[in-house]
PDB file of N, CA, C and O in Angstrom, chain B, residues numbered from 101:
ATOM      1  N   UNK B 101     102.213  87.881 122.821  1.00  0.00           N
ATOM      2  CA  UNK B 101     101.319  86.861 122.359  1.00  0.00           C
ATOM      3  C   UNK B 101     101.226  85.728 123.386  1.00  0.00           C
ATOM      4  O   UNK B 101     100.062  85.461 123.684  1.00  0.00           O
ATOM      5  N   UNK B 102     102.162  84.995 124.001  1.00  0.00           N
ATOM      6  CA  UNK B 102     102.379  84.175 124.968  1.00  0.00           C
ATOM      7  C   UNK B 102     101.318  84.478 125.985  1.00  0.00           C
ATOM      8  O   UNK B 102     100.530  83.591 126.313  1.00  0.00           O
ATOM      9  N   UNK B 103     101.236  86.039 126.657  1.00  0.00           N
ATOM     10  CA  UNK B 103     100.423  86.268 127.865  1.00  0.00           C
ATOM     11  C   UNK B 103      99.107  86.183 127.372  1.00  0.00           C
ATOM     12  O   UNK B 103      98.300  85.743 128.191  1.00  0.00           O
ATOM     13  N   UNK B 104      98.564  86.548 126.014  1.00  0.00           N
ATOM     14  CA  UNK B 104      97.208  86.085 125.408  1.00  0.00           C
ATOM     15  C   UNK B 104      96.941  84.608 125.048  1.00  0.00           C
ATOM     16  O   UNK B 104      95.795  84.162 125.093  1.00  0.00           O
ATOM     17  N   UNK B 105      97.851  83.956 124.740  1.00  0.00           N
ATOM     18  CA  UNK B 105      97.655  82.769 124.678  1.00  0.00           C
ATOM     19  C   UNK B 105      97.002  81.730 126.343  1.00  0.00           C
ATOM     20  O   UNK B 105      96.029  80.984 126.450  1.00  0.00           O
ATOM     21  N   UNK B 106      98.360  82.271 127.683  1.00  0.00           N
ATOM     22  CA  UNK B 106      97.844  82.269 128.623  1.00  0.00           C
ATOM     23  C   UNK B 106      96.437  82.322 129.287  1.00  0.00           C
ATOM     24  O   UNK B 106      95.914  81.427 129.950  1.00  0.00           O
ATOM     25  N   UNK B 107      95.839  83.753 128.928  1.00  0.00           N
ATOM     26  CA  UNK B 107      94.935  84.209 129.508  1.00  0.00           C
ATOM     27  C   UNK B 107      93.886  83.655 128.654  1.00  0.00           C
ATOM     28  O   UNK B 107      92.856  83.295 129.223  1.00  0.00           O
ATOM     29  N   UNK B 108      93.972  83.520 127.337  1.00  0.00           N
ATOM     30  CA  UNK B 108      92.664  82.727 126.665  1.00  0.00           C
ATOM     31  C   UNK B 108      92.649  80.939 127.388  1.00  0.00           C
ATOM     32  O   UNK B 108      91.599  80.324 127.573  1.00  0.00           O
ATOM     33  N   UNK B 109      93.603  80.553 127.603  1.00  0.00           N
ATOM     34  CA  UNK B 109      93.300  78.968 128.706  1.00  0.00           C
ATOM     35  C   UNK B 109      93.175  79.059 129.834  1.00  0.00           C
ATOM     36  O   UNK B 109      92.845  78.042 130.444  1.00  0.00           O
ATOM     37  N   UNK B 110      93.386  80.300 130.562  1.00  0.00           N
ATOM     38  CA  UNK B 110      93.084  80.307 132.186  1.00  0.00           C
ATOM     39  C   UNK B 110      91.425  80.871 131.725  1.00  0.00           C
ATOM     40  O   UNK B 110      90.616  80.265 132.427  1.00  0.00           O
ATOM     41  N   UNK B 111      90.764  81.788 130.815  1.00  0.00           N
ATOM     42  CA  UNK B 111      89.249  81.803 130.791  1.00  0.00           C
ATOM     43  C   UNK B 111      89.150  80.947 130.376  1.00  0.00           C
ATOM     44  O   UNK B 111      87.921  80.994 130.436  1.00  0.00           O
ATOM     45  N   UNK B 112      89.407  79.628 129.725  1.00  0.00           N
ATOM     46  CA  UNK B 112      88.735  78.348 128.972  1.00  0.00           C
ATOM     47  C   UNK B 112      88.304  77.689 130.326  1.00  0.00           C
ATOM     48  O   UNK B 112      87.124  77.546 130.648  1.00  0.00           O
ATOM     49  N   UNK B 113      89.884  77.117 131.449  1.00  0.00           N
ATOM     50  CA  UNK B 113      89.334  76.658 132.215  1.00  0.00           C
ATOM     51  C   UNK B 113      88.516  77.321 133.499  1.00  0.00           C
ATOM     52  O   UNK B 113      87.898  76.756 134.402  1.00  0.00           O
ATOM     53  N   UNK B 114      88.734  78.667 133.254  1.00  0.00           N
ATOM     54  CA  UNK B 114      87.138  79.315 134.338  1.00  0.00           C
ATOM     55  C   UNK B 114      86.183  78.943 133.943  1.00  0.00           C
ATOM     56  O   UNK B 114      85.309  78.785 134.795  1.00  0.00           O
ATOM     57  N   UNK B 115      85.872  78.651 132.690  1.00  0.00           N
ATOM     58  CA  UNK B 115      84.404  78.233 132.087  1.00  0.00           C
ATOM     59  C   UNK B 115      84.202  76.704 132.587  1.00  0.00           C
ATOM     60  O   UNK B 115      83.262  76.251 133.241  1.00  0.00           O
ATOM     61  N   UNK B 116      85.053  76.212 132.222  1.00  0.00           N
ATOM     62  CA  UNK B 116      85.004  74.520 132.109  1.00  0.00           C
ATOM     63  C   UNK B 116      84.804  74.245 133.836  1.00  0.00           C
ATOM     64  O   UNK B 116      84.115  73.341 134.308  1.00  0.00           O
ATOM     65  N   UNK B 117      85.455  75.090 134.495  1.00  0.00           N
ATOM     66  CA  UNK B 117      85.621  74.616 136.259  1.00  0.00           C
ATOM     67  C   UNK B 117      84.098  74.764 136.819  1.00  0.00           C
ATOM     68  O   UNK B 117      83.673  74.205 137.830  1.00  0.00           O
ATOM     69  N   UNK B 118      83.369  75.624 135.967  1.00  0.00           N
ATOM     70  CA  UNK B 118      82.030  76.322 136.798  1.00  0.00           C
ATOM     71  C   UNK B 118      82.386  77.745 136.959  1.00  0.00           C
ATOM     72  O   UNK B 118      81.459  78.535 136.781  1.00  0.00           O
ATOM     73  N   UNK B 119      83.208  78.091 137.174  1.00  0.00           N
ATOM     74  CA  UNK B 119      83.242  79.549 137.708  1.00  0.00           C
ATOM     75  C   UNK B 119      82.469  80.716 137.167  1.00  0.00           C
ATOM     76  O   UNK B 119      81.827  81.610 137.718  1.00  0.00           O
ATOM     77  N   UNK B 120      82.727  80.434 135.943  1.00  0.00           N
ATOM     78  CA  UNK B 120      81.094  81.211 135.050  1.00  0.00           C
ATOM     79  C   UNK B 120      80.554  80.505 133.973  1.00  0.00           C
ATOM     80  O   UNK B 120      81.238  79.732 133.303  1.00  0.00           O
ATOM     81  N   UNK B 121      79.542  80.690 133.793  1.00  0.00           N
ATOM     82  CA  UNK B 121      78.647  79.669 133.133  1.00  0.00           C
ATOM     83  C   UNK B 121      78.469  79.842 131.916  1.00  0.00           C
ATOM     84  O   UNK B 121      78.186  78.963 131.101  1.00  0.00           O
ATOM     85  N   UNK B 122      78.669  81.338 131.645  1.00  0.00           N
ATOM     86  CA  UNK B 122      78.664  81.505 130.346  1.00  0.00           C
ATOM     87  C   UNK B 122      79.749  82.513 129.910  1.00  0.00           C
ATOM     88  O   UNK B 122      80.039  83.415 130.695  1.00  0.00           O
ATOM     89  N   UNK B 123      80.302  82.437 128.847  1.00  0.00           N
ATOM     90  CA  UNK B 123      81.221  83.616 128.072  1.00  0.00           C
ATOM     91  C   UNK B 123      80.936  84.629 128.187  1.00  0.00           C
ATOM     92  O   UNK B 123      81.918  85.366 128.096  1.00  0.00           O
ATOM     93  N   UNK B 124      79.187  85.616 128.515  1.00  0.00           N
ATOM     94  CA  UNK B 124      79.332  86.446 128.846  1.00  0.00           C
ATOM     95  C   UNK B 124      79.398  86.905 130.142  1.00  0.00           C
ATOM     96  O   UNK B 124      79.953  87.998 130.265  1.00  0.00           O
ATOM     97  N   UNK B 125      79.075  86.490 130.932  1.00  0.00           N
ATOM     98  CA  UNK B 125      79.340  86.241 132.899  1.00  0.00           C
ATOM     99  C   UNK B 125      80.483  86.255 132.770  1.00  0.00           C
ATOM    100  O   UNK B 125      80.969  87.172 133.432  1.00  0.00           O
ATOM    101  N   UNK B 126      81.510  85.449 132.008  1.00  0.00           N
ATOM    102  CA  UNK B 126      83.013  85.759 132.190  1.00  0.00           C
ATOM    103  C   UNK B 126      83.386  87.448 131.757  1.00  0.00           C
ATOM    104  O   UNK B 126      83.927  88.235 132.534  1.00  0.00           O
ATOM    105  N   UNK B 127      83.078  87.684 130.734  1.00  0.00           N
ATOM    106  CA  UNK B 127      83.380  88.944 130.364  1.00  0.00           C
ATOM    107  C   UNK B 127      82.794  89.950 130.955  1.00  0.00           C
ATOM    108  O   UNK B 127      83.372  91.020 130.764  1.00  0.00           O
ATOM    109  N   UNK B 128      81.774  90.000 131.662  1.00  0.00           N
ATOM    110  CA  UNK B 128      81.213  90.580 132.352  1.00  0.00           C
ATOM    111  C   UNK B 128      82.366  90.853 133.584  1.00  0.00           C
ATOM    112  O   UNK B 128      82.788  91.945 133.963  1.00  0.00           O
ATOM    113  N   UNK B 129      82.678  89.697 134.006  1.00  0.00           N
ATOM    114  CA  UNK B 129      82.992  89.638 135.642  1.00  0.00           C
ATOM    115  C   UNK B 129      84.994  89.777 135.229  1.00  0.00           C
ATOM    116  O   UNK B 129      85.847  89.612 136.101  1.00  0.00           O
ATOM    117  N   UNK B 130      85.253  90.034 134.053  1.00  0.00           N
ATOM    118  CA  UNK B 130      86.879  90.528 133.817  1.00  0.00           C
ATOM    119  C   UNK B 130      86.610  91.896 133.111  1.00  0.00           C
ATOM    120  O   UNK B 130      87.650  92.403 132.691  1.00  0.00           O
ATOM    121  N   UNK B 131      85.186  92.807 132.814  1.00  0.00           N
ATOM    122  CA  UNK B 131      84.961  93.905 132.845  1.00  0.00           C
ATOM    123  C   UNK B 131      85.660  93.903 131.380  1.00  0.00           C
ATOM    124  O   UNK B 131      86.553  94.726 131.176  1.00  0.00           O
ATOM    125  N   UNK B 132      85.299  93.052 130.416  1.00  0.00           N
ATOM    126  CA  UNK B 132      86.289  93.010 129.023  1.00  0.00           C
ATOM    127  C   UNK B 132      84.834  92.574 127.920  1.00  0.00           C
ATOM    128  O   UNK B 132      83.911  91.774 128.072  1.00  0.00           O
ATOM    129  N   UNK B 133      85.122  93.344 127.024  1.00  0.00           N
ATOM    130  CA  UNK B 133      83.954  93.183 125.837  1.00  0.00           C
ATOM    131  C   UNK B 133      83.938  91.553 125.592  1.00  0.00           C
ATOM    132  O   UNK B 133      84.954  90.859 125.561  1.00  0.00           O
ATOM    133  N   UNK B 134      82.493  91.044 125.413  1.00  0.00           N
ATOM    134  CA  UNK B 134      82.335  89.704 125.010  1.00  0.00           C
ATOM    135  C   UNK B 134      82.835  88.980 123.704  1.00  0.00           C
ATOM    136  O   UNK B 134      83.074  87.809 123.408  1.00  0.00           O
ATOM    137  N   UNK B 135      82.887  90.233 123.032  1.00  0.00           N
ATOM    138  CA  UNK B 135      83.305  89.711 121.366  1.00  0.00           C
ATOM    139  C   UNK B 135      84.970  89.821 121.468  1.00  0.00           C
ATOM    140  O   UNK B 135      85.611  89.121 120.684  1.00  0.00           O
ATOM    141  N   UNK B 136      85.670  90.650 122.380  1.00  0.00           N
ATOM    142  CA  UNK B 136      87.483  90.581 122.901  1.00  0.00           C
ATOM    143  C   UNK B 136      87.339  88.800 123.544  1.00  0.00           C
ATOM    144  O   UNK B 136      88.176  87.971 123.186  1.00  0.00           O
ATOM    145  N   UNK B 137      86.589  88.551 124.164  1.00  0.00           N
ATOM    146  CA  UNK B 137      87.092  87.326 124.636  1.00  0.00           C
ATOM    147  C   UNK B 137      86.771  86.036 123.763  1.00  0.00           C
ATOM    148  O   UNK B 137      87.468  85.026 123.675  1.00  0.00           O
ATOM    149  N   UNK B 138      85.569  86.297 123.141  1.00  0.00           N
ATOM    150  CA  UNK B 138      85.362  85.433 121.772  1.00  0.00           C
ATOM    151  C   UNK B 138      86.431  84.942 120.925  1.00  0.00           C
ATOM    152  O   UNK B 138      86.710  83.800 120.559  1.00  0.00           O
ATOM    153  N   UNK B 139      87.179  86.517 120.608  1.00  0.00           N
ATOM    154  CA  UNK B 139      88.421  86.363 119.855  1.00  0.00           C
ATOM    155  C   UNK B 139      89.724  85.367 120.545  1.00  0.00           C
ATOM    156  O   UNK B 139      90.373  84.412 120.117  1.00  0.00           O
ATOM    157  N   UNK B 140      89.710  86.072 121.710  1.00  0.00           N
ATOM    158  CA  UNK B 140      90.508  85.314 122.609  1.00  0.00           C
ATOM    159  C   UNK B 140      90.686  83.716 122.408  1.00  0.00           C
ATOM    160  O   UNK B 140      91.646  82.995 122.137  1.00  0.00           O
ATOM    161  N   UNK B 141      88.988  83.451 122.730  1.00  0.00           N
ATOM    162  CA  UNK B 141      89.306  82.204 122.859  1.00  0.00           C
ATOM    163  C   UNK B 141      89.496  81.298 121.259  1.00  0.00           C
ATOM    164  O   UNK B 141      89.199  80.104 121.203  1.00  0.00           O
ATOM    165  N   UNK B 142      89.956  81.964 120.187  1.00  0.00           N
ATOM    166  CA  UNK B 142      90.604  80.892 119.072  1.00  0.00           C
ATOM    167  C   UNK B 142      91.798  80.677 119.392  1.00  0.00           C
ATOM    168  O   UNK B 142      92.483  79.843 118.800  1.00  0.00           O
ATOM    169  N   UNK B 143      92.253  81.434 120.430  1.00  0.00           N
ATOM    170  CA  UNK B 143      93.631  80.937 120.343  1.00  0.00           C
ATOM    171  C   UNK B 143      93.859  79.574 120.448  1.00  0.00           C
ATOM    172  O   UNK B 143      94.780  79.015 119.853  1.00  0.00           O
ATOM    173  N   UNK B 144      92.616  78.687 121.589  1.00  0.00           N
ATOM    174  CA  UNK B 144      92.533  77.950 122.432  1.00  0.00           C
ATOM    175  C   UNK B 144      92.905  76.664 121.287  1.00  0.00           C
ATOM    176  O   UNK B 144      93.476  75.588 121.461  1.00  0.00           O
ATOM    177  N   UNK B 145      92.304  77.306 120.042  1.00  0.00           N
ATOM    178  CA  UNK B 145      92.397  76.094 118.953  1.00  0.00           C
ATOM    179  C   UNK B 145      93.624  75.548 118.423  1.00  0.00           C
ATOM    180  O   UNK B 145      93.789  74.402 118.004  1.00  0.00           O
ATOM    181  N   UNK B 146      94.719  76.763 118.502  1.00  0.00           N
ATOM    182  CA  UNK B 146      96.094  76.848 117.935  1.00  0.00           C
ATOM    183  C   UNK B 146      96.853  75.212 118.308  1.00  0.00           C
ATOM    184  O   UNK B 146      96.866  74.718 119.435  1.00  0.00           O
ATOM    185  N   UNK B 147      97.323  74.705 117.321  1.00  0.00           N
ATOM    186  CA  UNK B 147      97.889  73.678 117.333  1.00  0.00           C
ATOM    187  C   UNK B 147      99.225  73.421 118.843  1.00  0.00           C
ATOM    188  O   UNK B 147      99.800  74.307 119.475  1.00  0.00           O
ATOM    189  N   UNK B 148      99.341  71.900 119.005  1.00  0.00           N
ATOM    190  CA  UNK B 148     100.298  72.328 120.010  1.00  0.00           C
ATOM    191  C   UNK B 148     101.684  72.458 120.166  1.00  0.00           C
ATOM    192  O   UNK B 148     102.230  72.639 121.254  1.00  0.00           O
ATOM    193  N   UNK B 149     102.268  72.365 119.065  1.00  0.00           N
ATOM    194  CA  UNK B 149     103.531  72.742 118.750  1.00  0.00           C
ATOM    195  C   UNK B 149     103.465  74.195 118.415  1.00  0.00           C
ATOM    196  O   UNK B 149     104.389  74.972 118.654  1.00  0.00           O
ATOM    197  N   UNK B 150     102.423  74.507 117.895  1.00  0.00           N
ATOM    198  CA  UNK B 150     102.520  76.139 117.567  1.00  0.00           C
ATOM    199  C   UNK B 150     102.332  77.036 118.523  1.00  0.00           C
ATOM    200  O   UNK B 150     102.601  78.232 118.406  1.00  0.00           O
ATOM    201  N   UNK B 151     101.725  76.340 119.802  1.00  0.00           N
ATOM    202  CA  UNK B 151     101.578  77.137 121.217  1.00  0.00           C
ATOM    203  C   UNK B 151     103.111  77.090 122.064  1.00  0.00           C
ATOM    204  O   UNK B 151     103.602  77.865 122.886  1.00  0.00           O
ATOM    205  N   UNK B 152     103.566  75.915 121.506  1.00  0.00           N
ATOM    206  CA  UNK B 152     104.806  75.591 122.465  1.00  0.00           C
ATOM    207  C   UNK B 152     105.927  76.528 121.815  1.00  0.00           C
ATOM    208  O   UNK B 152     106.748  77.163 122.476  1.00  0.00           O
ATOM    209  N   UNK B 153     105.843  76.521 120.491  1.00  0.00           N
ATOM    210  CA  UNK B 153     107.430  77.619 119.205  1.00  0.00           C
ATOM    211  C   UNK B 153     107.090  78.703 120.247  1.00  0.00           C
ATOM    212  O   UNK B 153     107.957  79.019 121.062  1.00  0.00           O
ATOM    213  N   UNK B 154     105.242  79.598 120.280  1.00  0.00           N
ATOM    214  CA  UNK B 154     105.163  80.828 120.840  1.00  0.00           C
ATOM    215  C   UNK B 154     105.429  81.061 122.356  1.00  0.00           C
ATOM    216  O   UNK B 154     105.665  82.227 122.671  1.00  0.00           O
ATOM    217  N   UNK B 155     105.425  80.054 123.412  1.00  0.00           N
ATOM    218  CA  UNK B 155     105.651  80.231 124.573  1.00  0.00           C
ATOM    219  C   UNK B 155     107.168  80.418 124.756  1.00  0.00           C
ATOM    220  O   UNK B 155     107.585  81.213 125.599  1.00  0.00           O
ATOM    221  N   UNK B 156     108.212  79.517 123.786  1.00  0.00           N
ATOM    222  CA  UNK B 156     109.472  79.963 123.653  1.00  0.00           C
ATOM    223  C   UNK B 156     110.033  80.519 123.125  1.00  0.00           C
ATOM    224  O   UNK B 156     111.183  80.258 122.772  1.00  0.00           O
ATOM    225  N   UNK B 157     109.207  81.794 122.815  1.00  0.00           N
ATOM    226  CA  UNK B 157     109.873  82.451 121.856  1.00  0.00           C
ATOM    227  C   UNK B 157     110.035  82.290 119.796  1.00  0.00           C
ATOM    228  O   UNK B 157     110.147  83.036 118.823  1.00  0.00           O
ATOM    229  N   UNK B 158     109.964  81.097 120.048  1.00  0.00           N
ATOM    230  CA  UNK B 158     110.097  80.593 118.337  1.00  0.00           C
ATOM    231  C   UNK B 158     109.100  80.725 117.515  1.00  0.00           C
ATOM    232  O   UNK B 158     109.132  80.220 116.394  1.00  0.00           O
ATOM    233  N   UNK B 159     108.031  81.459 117.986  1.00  0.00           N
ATOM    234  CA  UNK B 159     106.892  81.155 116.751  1.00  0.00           C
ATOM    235  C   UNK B 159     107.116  81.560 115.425  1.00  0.00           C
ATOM    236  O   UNK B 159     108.268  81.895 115.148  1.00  0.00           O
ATOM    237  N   UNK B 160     106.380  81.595 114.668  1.00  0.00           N
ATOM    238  CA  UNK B 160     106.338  81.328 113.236  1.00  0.00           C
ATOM    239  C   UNK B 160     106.563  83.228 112.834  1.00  0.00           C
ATOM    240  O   UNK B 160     105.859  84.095 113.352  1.00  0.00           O
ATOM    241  N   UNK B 161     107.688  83.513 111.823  1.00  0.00           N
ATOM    242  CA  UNK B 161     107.750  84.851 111.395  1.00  0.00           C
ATOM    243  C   UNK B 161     106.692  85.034 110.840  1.00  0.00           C
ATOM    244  O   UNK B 161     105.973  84.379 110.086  1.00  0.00           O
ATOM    245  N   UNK B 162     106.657  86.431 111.497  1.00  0.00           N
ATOM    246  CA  UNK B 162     105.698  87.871 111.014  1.00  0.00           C
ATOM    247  C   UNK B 162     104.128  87.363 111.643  1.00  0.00           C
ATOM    248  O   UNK B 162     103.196  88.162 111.555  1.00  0.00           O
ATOM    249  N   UNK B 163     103.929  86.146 112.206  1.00  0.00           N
ATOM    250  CA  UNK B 163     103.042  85.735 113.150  1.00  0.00           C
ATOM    251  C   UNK B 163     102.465  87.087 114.316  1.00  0.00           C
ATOM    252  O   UNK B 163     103.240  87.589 115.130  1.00  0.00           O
ATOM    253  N   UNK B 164     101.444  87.382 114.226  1.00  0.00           N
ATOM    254  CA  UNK B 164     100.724  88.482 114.853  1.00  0.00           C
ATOM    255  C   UNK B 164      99.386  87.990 115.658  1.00  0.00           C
ATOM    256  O   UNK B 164      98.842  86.970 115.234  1.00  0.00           O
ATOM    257  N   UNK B 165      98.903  88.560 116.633  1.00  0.00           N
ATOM    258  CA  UNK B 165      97.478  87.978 117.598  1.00  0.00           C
ATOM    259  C   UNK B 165      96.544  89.007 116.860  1.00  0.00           C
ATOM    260  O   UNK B 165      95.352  88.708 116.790  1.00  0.00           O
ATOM    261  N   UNK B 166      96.873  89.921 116.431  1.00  0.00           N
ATOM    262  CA  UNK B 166      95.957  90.259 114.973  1.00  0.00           C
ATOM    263  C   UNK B 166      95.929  89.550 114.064  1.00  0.00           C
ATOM    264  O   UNK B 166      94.848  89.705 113.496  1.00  0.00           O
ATOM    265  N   UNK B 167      96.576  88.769 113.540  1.00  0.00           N
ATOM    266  CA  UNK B 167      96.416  87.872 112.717  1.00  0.00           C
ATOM    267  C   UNK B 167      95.666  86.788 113.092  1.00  0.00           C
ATOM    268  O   UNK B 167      94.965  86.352 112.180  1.00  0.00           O
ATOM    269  N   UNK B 168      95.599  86.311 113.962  1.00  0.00           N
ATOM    270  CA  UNK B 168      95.517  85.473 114.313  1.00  0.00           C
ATOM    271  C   UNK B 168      93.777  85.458 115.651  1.00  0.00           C
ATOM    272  O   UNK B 168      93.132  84.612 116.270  1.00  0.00           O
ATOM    273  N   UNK B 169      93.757  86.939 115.451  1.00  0.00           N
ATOM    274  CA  UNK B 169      92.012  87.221 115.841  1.00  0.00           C
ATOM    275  C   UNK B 169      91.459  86.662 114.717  1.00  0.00           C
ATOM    276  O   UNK B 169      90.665  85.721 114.746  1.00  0.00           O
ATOM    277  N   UNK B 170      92.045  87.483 113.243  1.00  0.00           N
ATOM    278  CA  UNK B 170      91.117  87.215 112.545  1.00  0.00           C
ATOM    279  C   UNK B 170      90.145  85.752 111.943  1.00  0.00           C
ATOM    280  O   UNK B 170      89.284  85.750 111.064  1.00  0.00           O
ATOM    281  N   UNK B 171      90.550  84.831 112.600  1.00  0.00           N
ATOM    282  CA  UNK B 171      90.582  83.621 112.297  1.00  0.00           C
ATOM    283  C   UNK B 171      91.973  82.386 112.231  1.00  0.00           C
ATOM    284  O   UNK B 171      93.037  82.707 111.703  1.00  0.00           O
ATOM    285  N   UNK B 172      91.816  81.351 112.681  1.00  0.00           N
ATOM    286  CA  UNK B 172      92.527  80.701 112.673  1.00  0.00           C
ATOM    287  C   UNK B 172      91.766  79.073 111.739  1.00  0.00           C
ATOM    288  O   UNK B 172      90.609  78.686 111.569  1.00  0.00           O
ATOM    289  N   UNK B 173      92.464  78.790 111.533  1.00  0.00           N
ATOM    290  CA  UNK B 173      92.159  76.884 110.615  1.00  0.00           C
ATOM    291  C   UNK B 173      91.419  75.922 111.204  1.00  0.00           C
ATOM    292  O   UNK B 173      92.213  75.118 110.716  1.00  0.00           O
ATOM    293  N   UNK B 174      90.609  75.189 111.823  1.00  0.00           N
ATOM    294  CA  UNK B 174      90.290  74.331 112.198  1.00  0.00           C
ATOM    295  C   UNK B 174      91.750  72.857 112.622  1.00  0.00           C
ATOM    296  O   UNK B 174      92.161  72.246 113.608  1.00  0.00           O
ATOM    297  N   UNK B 175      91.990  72.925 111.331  1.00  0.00           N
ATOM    298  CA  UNK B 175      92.807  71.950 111.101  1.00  0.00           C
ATOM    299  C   UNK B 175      94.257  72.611 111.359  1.00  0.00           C
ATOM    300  O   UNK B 175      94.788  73.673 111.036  1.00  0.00           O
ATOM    301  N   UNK B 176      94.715  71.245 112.240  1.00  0.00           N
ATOM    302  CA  UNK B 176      96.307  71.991 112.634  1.00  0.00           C
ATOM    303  C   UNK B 176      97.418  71.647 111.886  1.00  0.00           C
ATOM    304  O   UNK B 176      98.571  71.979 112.164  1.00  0.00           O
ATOM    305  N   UNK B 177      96.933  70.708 110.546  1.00  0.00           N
ATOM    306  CA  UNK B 177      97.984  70.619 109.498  1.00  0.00           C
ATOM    307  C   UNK B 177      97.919  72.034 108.856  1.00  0.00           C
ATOM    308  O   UNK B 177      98.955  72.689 108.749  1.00  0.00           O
ATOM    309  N   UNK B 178      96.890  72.453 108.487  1.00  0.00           N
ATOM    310  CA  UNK B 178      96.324  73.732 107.347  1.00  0.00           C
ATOM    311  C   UNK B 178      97.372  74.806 108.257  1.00  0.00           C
ATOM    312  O   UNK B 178      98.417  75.361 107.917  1.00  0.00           O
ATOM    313  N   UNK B 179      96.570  74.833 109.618  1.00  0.00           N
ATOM    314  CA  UNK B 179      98.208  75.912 110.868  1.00  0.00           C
ATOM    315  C   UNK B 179      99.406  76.187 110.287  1.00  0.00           C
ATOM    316  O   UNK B 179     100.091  77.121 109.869  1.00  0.00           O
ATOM    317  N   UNK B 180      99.386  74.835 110.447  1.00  0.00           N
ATOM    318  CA  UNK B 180     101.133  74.620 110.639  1.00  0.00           C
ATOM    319  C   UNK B 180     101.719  75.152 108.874  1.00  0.00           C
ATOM    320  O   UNK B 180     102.679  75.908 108.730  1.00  0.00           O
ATOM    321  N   UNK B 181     100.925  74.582 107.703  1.00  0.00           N
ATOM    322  CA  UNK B 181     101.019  75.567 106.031  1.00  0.00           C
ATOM    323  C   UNK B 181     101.226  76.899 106.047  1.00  0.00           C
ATOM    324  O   UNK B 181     101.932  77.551 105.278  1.00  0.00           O
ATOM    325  N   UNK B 182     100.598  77.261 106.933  1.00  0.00           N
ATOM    326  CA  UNK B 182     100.505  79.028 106.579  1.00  0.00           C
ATOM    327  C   UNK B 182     101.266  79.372 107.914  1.00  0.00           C
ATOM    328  O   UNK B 182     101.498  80.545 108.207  1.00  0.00           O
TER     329      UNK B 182
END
């Protein structure tokens, strides 16, 4: 989960730098379905203590990036509940 978490902020900031202009030019040019990187990028939303538990190991039990395709909270109190 960590290396997806990664790779969904290194494409956030390819987008944001210029490097591609749009989400699908990115997916295009990493040869990866547009709706895989769509998903990707909710991670980007994940609260930041909940990025920091998963980079060390600690995240939240039974926590899955399938789970966590399927949608994530807006709100990073609602996150941090479930």
């Amino acid at each position: 989960m960590a290396l997806a978490i990664a790779r969904a902020w290194q494409w956030q900031e390819e987008l944001e730098s210029g490097e591609y202009s749009t989400v699908e030019e990115l997916a295009t040019a990493k040869k990866i379905d547009v709706s895989y990187v769509r998903r990707m990028f909710r991670l980007n939303s994940l609260a930041p203590d909940i990025v920091e538990a998963i980079l060390m190991g600690n995240g939240p039990d039974g926590l899955s990036l399938r789970q966590l395709h399927r949608g994530i909270p807006v709100s990073w109190i609602t996150q941090r509940e479930l």
